[in-house]
Structures are given as structure tokens and as C-alpha cells.
C-alpha positions as CSV (number, residue, x, y, z in Angstrom):
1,X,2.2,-11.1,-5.6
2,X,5.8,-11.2,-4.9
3,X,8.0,-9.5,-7.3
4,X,11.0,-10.8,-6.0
5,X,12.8,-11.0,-9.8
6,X,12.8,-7.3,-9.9
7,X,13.3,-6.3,-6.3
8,X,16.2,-8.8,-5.6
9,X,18.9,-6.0,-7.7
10,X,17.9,-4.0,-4.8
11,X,16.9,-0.5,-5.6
12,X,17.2,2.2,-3.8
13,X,15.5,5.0,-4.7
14,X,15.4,8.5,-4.4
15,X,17.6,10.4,-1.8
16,X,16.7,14.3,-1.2
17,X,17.5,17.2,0.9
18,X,18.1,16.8,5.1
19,X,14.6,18.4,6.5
20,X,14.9,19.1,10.8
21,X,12.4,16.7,12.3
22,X,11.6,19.5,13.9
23,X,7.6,20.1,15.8
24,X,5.1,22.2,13.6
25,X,2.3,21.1,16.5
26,X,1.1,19.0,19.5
27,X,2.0,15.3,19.7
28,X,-0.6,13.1,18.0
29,X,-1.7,9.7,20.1
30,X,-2.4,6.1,19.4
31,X,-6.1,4.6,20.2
32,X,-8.1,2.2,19.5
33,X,-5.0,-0.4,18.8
34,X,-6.3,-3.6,18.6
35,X,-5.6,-7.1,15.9
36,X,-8.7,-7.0,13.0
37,X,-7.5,-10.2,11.5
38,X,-8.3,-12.6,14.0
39,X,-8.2,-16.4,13.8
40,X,-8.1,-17.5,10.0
41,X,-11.7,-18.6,8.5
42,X,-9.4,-21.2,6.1
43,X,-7.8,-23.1,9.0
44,X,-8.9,-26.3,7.2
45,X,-7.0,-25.3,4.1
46,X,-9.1,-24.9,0.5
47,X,-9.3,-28.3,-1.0
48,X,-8.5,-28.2,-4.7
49,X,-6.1,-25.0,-4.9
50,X,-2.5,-25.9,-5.8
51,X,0.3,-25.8,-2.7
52,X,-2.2,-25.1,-0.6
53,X,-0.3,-27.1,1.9
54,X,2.6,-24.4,1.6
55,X,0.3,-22.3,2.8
56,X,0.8,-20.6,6.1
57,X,-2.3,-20.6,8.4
58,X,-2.7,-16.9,10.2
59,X,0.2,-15.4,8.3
60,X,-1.3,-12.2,7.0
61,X,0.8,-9.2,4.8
62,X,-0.2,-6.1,2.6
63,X,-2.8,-4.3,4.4
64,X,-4.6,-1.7,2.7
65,X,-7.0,0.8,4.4
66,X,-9.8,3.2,3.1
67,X,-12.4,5.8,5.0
68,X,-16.1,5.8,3.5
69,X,-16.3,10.1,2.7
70,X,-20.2,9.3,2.8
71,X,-19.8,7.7,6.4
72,X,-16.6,9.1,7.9
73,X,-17.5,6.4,10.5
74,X,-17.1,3.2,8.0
75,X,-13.4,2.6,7.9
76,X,-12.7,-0.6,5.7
77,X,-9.0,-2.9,5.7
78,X,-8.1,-6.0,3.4
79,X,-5.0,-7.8,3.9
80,X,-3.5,-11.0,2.2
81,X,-4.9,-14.1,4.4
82,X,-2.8,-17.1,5.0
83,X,0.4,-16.2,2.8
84,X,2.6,-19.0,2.1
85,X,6.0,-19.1,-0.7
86,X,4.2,-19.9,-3.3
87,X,0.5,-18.5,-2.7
88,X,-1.5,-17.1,-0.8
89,X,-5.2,-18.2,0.3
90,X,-6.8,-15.4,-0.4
91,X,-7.6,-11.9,0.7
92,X,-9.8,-11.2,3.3
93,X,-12.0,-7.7,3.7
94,X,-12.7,-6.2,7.7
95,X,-15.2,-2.9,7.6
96,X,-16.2,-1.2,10.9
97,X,-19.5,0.8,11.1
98,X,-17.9,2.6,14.4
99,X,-14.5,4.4,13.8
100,X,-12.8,1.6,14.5
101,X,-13.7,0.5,17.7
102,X,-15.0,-3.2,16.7
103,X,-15.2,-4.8,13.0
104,X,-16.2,-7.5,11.2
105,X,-14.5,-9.4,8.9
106,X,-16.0,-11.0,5.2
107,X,-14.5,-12.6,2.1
108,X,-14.9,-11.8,-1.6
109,X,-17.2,-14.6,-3.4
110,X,-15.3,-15.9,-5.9
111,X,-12.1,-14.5,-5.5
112,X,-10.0,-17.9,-5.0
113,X,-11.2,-21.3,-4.3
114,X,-11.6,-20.9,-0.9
115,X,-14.2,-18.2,-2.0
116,X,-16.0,-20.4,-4.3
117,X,-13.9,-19.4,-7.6
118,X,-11.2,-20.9,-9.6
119,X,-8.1,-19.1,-9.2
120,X,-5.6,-20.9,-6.9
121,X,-5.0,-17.4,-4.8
122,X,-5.8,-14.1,-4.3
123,X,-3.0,-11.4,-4.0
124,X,-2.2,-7.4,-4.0
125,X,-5.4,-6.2,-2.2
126,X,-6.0,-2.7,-2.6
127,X,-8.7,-0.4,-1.2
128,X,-10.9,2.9,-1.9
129,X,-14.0,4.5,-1.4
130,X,-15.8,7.3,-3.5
131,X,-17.8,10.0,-2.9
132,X,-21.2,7.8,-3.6
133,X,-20.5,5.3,-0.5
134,X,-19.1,3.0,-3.1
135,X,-16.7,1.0,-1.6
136,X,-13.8,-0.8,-4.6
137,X,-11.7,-3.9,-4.4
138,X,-8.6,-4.6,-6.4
139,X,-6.3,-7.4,-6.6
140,X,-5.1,-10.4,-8.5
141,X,-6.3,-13.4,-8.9
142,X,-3.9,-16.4,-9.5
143,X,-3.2,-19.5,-11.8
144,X,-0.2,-21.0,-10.0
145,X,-0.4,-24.0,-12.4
146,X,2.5,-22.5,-14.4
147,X,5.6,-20.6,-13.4
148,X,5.3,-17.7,-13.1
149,X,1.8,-18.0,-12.4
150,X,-0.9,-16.1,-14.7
151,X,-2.6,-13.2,-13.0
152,X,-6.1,-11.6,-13.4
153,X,-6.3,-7.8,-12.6
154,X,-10.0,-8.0,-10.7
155,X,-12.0,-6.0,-9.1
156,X,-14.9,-6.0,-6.9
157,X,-17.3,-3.5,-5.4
158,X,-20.1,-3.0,-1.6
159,X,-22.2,-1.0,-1.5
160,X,-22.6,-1.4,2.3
161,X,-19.8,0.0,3.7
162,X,-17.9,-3.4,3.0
163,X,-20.1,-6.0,4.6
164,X,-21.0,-7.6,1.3
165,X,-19.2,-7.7,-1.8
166,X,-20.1,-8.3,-5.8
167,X,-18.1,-11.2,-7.5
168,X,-14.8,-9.5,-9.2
169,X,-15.0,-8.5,-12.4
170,X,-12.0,-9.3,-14.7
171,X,-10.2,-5.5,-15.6
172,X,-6.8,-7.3,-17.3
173,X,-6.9,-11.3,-18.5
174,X,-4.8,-13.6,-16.8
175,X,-1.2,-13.1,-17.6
176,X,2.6,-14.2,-16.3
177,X,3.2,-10.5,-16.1
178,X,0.3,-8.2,-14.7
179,X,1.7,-7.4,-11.2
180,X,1.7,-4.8,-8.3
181,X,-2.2,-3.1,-8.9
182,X,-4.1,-0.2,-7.3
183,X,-7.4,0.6,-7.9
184,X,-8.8,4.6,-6.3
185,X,-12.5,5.7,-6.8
186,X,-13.1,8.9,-7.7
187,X,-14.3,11.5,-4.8
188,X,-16.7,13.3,-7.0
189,X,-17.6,11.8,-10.2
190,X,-20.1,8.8,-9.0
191,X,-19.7,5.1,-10.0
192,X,-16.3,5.9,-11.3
193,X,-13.0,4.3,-10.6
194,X,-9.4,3.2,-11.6
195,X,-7.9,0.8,-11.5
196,X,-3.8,1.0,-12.5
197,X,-1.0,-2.0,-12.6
198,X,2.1,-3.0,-13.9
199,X,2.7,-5.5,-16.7
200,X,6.1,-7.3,-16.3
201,X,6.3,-8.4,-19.6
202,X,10.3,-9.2,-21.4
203,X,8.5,-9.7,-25.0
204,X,9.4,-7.0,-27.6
205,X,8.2,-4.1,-28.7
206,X,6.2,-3.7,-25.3
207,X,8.3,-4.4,-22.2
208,X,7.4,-3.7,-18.7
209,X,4.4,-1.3,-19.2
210,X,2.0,0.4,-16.8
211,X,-1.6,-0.1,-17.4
212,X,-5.0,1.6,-16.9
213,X,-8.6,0.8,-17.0
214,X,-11.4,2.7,-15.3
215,X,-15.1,2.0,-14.5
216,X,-18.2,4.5,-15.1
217,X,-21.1,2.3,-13.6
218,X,-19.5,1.5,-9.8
219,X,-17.7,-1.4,-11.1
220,X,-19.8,-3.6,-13.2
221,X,-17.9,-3.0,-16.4
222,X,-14.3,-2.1,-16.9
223,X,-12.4,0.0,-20.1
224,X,-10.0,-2.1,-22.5
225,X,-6.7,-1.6,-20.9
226,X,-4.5,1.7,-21.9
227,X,-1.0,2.6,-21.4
228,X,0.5,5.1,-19.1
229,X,3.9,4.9,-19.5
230,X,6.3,2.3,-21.6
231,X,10.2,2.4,-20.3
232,X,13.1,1.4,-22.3
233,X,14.0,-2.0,-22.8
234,X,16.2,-2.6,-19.6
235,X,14.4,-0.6,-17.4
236,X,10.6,-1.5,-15.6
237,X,7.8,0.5,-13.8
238,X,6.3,-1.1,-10.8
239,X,4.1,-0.4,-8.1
240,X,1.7,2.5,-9.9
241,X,-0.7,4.5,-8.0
242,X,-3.5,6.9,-8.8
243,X,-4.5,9.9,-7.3
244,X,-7.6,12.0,-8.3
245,X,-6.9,15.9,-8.1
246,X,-9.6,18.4,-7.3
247,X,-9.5,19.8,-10.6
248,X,-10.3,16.1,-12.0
249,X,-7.0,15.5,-13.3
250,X,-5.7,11.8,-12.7
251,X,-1.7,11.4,-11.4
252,X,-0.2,8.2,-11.9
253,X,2.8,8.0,-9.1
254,X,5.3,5.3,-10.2
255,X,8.8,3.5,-9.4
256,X,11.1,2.9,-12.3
257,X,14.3,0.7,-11.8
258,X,16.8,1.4,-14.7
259,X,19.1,-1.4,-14.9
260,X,20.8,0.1,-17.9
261,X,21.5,3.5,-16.5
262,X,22.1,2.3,-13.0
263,X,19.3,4.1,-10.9
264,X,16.5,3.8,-9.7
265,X,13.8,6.9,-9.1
266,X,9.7,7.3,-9.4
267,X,7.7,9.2,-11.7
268,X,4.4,11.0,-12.2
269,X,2.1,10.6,-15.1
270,X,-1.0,13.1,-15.8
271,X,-4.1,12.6,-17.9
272,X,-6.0,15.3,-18.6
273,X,-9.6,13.1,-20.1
274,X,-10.2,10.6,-17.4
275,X,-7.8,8.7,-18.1
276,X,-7.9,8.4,-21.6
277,X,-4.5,9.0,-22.7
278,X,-1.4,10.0,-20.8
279,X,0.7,12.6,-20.9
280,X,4.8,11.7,-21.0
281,X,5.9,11.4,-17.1
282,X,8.1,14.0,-15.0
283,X,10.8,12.7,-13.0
284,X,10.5,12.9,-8.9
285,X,13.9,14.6,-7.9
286,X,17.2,12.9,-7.7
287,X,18.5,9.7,-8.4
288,X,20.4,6.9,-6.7
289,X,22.3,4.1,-7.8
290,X,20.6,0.7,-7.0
291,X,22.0,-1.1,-4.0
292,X,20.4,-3.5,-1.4
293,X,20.8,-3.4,2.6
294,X,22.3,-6.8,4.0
295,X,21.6,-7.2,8.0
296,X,24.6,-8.4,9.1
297,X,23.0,-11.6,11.4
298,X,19.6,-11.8,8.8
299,X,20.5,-11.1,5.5
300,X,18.3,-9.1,3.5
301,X,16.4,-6.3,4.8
302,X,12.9,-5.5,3.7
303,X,13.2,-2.1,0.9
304,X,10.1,-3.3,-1.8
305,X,10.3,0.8,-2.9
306,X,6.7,0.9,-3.6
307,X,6.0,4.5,-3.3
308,X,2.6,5.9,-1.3
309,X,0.7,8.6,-2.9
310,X,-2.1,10.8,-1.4
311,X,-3.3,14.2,-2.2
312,X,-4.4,17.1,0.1
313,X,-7.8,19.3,-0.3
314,X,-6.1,21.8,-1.6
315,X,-4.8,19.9,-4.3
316,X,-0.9,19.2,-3.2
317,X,0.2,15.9,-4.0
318,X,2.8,14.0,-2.1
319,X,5.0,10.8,-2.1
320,X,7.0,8.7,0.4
321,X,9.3,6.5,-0.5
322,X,12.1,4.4,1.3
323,X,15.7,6.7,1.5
324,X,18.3,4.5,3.2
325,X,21.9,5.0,3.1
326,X,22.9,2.3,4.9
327,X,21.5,-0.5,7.0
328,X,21.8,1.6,10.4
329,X,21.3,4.5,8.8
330,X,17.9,6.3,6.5
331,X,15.0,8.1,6.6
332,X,12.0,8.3,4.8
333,X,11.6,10.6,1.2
334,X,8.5,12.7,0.7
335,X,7.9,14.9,-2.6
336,X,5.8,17.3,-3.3
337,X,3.6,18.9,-6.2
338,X,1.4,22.0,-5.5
339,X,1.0,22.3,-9.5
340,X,-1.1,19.0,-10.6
341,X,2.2,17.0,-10.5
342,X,4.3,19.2,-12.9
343,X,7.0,20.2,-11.0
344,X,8.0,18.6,-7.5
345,X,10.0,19.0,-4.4
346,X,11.3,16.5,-2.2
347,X,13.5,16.2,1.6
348,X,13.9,13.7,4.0
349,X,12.8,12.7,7.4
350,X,15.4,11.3,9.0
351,X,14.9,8.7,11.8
352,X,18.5,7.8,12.6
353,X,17.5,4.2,11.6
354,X,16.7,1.6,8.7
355,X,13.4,2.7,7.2
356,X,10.8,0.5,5.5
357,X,7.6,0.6,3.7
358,X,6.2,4.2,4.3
359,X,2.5,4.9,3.4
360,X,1.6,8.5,3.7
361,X,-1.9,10.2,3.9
362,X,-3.4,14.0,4.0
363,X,-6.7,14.4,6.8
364,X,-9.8,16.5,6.2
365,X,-7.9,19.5,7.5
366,X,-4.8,19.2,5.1
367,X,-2.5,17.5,8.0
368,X,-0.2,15.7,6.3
369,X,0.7,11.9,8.0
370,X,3.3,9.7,7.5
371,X,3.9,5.9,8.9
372,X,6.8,3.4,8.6
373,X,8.4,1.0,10.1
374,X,12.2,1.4,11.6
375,X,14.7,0.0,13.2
376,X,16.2,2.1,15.6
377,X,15.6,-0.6,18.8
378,X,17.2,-3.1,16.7
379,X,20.4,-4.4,19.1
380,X,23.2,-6.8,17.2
381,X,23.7,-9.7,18.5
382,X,20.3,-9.9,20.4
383,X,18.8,-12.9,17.8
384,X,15.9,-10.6,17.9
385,X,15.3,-8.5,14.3
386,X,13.4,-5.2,16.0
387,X,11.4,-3.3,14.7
388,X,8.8,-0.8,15.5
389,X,5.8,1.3,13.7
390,X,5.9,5.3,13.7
391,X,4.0,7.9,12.5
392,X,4.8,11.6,12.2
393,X,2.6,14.6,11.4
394,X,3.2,17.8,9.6
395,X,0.9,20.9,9.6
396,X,3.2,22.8,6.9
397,X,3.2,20.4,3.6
398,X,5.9,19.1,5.2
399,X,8.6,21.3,5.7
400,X,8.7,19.8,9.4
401,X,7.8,17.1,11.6
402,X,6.8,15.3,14.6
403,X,7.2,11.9,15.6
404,X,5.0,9.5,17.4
405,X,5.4,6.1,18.6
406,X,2.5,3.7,16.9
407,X,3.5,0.0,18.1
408,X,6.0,-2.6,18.8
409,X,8.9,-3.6,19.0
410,X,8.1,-6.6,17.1
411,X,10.2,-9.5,16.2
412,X,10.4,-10.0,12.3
413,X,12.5,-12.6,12.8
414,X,9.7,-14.5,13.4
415,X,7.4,-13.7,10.4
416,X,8.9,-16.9,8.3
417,X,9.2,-15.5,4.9
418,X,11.4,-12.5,4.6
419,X,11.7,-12.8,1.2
420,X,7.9,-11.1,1.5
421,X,10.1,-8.5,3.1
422,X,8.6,-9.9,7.1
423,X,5.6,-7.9,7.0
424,X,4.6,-7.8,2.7
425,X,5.4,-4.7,0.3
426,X,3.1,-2.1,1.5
427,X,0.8,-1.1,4.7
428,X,-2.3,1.1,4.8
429,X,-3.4,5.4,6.4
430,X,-5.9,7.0,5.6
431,X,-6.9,10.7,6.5
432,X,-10.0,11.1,8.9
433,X,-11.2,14.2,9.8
434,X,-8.5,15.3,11.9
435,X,-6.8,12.4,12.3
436,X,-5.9,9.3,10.7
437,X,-6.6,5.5,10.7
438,X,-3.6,3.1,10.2
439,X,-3.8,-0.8,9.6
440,X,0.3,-2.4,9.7
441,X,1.7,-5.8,10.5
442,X,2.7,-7.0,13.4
443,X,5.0,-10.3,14.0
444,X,5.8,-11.8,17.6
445,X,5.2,-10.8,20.3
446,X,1.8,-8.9,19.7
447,X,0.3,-11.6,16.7
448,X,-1.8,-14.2,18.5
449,X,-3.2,-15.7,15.9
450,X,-0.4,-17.1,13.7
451,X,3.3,-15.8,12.9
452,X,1.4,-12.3,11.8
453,X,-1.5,-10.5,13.2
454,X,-3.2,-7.1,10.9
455,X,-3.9,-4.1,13.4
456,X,-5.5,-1.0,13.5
457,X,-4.9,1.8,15.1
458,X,-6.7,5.8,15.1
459,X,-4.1,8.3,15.4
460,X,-4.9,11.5,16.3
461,X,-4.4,14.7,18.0
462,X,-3.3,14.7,21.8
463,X,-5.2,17.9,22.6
464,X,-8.4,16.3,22.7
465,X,-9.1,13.2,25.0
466,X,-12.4,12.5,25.1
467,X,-13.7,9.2,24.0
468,X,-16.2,10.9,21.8
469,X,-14.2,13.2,19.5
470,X,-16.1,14.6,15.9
471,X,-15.0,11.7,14.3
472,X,-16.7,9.4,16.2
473,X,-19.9,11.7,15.8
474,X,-19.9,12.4,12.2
């Protein structure tokens, strides 16, 4: 859901070190772009869930994107389906058997009322796949009967490569303050997974918590909740997410917005017993004071600060984050931790533009990738709010870059609720094996299908252009 109460003091977060965008390698090329969300199956509306007429049909946010490691070839998205102010339909689940070159879209049964449950609306869809085949839902299912609504942390699982799915299971109980979840399988250990979320919560002694809960039998059954990490009393965590390490250790990658103190920066959290406990976080670099970005004909620019997290073969973990200085003016943050998320570096890629809403990823071959949206092809005084989707690729842990164009321009003026930032708070990569597959939002003029369209996109090296590379094969 929307977490406009703690986003609106607009954070900033994290500034680092210049790093030349300079090439380590080849370019990397776009194919297979094409929209996976299609029409809307809910064009009729879902009879019985509150402000369902709010709703907007074929405005679709927030995808998420996962590769199956037992079928490199099964690539999975979800996305938020028919997103309106106040709710949002539900979420909606594409898989492709293929690499991407065609897909086929399904629902979660039960997950709102226009599944067949109770909840009013489905938010926060998250994706992963484990080592088994296993394929994990997460998300939130929503009471909007009250405001704030009440949220259930769910969770559901396929065992198909994400034709079918189980009904959710309930990980948290419905409350006004569970928010922002993420759920990762793990790549080794079968039928377990994690999920992790935030808890918004302004009642004493407890405020503003992260959570955990993981599953050891593919989904079925989920732990009592546990904390990771509990801020001070004008400060909150947000937007957690959990990578597995090879040596089984599990890193919880956080934002924390400290009103009190006047900064904003993200943290990582280790547990060394599946998840069991927690050891205390270590702070990710430098800080910034918290600011927001006004466009000078539009108003608010879209910075959610919802940090991406992936983890290399080798064990490095990295983060991107948003690193603007001004609203023609930013890059994109990435830390690093080649020590199980002890110690960390960080630098910056500078684009020469507002950045937004980078999700980072690490292939079978440790390249590291890293997409955002920019807007460097914005022009004042146009009407027009441009922006475009890039991608860069680094072959040294990121010590240097190289840039590729993914898609657009594209109009967010005409997504019609920027207070979802235009396009939602986060957009999917995941590392194939030598490339990567990318699922972002698109407004006018490439959405057909509504004021938003979900597409996907294989990125991958330019040195090899046949239509048949190993990843199609394996």
C-alpha cells in the first residue's frame, strides 16, 4: 500500500562517492520488449469490495520479477491490477515457460474479492523462487473499512512455475500498521522461505518495527512473527528486504527515516539461525538530511527510497538506492558488502538527471545490473513529464559502468495518481544466466491498455545475436 504519511517528509537518502560511468565491457541490448499485463480481467469491477468504483480499470504499479533456478526458462512477474486512491483490485501473477517470449497471465484464489476472498484489495506484491521450483507470493491483503485500512501480511505458493497458485496463507494478522513486505525463498534449503515487513505502528513501547517470519514446508505454515530491528521513538524502518548469502546467513536491507536526528539512511541486519534472532544493524555509509524534489510545473517528484537488494555467487551483497541532489540533478547509490554485510562501501552512478526507483540484480556470472528510471529528456515547459527506463551493467562489483537505453520516453503525466509516485514504489530485475530480465511501468504513449501498461524486457549482452542464446536453451 501507499505509505504516503511517511514518505511525504521526503527523504533523501544516502549520498556517496562520484564513480566515472566509465565501460568495464560491451554494450548490453534490449529484447523481447513487449506489455504482459494486457487488458484487465476486472473490467466489470468486483461487486462487494469497498470504493471499488475509485478504482482505476488497466492502471497497473509495483512490478516484481523472479527467474525459476530449476527452470532458468520460467520467468514469473506480479504487479498491482487496477490501482485506484484508495485500493487497488488486486494483484495479478504473469509466468512464461519460454524466456519471455510469450506469457500467461493468472490470479491468486482468494486474495481480494475479485479472487473469491474477503479482503477489499490486494497490495505490495513481491516475488521469489527457490532452489526446489517453488515459486512464493507475498503481499497484503486489505480491510479498507477503516482508516487506515487493516493489513494481512499473506503469502502464497506454485508449484508450476506460476500457472496455479495455493490460497494465501496469513504470515501477520490484519493490522493498520503492517506495510511495505518482501518475501525471498531460500536457494538451497528446500521448502523454505521469508517473508519480512514493516509495522508502522505509533503505540508505545514498540513503534515502527521490522518483522520476520519464515516457512519450512514451501509455504503451508508460517513462524510467529519476530523482530529485526526496533528504531527510536521518532524514527521508522520501511521497505525491508532479505537476502540469502551462500554461507546461509540471512541480511535484512532496510531504509530508516529519523525524524529526530534529521536524516535519513538504510541499514543491514544479519541473523546467523535462520532467522531466529537478529543481530543489532550496521549502518550503509553516509547520511543526508531529508528533503523532497518539487518539479517546478508537476509538483512532487516520485523518490519512495525503497532500497533494492541482491547478492552475487560469490557472496557480495549490494544496494541501490535513490541519490538526488536536486530535481535536474542525481544519480543512483549502490553499496557494497563482500563480508556477509559487516562492513560496506558505497559510490554513485551519476546520470546527469533526476533518478527514481532503482532495482538492482547480480546474473549467473556475477554481472552486476542496475535499472531506473530518469529524467534526462524531460524539457520545461513541454506539458509533457519525461521519463525513460535505463539499465547499466558492471563486470567489476561496480567500480564502473555502462549504460543502456531500456524504453521510453513515457509521459508520467498521464499515469493519474502521482501521489503512487506515476509508476508505484518499486519495479522488478532479476539475473539470468548472462543477462537479466526486467518488468517496469510504462505510462502514455506505449500503455494500450489503460493509463499504465507492465512490460518486460531481456537485457543482455550485445556480442551475441542469435535468437537462440543459452538462456533460451537451458
Amino acid at each position: 500500500m501507499c505509505v504516503r504519511s511517511f514518505l511525504a517528509v521526503g527523504s533523501a537518502l544516502l549520498v556517496s562517492a562520484l564513480l566515472a560511468a566509465a565501460a568495464s565491457a560491451g554494450p548490453y541490448k534490449v529484447r523481447n520488449l513487449q506489455a504482459i499485463s494486457g487488458p484487465s480481467p476486472f473490467a466489470a469491477g468486483c461487486p462487494g469490495a469497498l470504493f471499488d468504483d475509485t478504482n482505476i480499470t488497466g492502471h497497473e504499479l509495483e512490478p516484481m520479477i523472479t527467474v525459476n533456478p530449476a527452470r532458468p526458462r520460467n520467468i514469473i512477474a506480479a504487479w498491482k491490477q487496477d490501482v485506484g486512491p484508495d485500493s487497488t483490485r488486486s494483484d495479478l501473477v504473469a509466468s512464461s515457460q519460454n524466456g519471455g517470449r510469450t506469457w500467461t497471465r493468472t490470479t491468486i484464489p482468494g486474495l481480494s474479492v475479485c479472487t473469491g476472498g474477503t479482503a477489499d484489495a490486494a497490495s505490495d506484491p513481491w516475488l521469489s523462487a527457490g532452489g526446489d521450483g517453488t515459486v512464493y507470493f507475498g503481499g497484503l491483503a486489505a480491510d479498507i473499512s477503516t482508516a487506515p485500512p487493516t493489513n494481512a501480511v499473506v503469502a502464497s505458493q506454485s508449484g508450476d512455475g506460476g500457472r496455479t497458485w495455493a490460497s494465501p496463507a496469513t504470515v501477520a494478522p490484519p493490522l493498520q500498521t503492517n506495510e511495505t513486505d518482501a518475501i525471498t525463498a531460500n536457494p538451497t534449503l528446500d521448502g523454505h522461505a521469508y517473508m519480512v515487513w514493516a509495522n508502522f505502528t505509533g503505540e508505545l513501547p514498540r513503534t515502527n518495527p521490522l518483522e520476520f517470519s519464515r516457512t519450512t514446508d514451501n509455504g503451508t505454515t508460517w513462524s510467529p512473527p519476530v523482530l529485526i530491528d526496533q528504531p527510536g521513538l521518532f524514527a521508522t524502518d520501511q521497505a525491508p528486504r532479505l537476502l540469502v548469502l551462500p554461507d546461509g546467513t540471512l541480511l535484512t536491507v532496510f531504509a530508516r527515516i529519523d525524524l529526530e536526528a534529521g536524516f535519513g539512511a538504510h541499514y543491514a541486519a544479519r541473523s546467523l539461525d535462520e532467522g531466529q534472532t537478529w543481530l543489532p544493524p550496521v549502518e550503509l555509509g553516509p547520511r543526508l538530511p531529508l528533503t523532497e524534489f518539487l518539479h517546478p510545473e508537476f509538483g512532487h517528484l516520485p523518490q519512495p527510497h525503497f532500497p533494492s537488494a541482491a547478492v552475487a555467487p560469490d557472496g557480495t551483497a549490494y544496494v541501490a538506492f535513490e541519490n538526488n541532489s536536486s530535481v535536474t540533478s542525481g544519480g543512483i547509490g549502490v553499496a557494497r558488502s563482500r563480508d556477509g554485510g559487516l562492513t560496506w562501501s558505497s559510490s554513485t552512478l551519476r546520470v546527469s538527471a533526476y533518478g527514481f526507483e532503482p532495482a538492482i540484480a547480480v546474473n549467473q556470472h556475477g554481472t552486476v545490473g542496475l535499472m531506473w528510471y530518469d529524467l534526462r529528456n524531460d524539457r520545461p515547459g513541454d506539458a509533457a513529464l519525461t521519463a525513460d527506463v535505463w539499465f547499466a551493467h558492471s563486470h567489476n562489483r561496480g567500480r564502473s559502468w555502462r549504460q543502456t537505453h531500456v524504453a521510453g520516453p513515457t509521459d508520467l503525466r498521464t499515469a493519474p495518481l502521482p501521489a503512487h509516485n506515476y509508476v508505484g514504489e518499486y519495479q522488478g530485475l532479476a539475473g539470468l544466466r548472462r543477462g537479466f530480465a526486467a518488468d517496469f511501468t510504462l505510462a502514455a504513449p506505449q500503455a494500450q491498455n489503460g493509463p499504465t501498461d507492465i512490460f518486460f524486457a531481456r537485457i543482455r549482452p550485445g556480442d551475441r545475436d542469435d535468437e537462440d542464446d543459452e538462456d533460451d536453451r537451458r
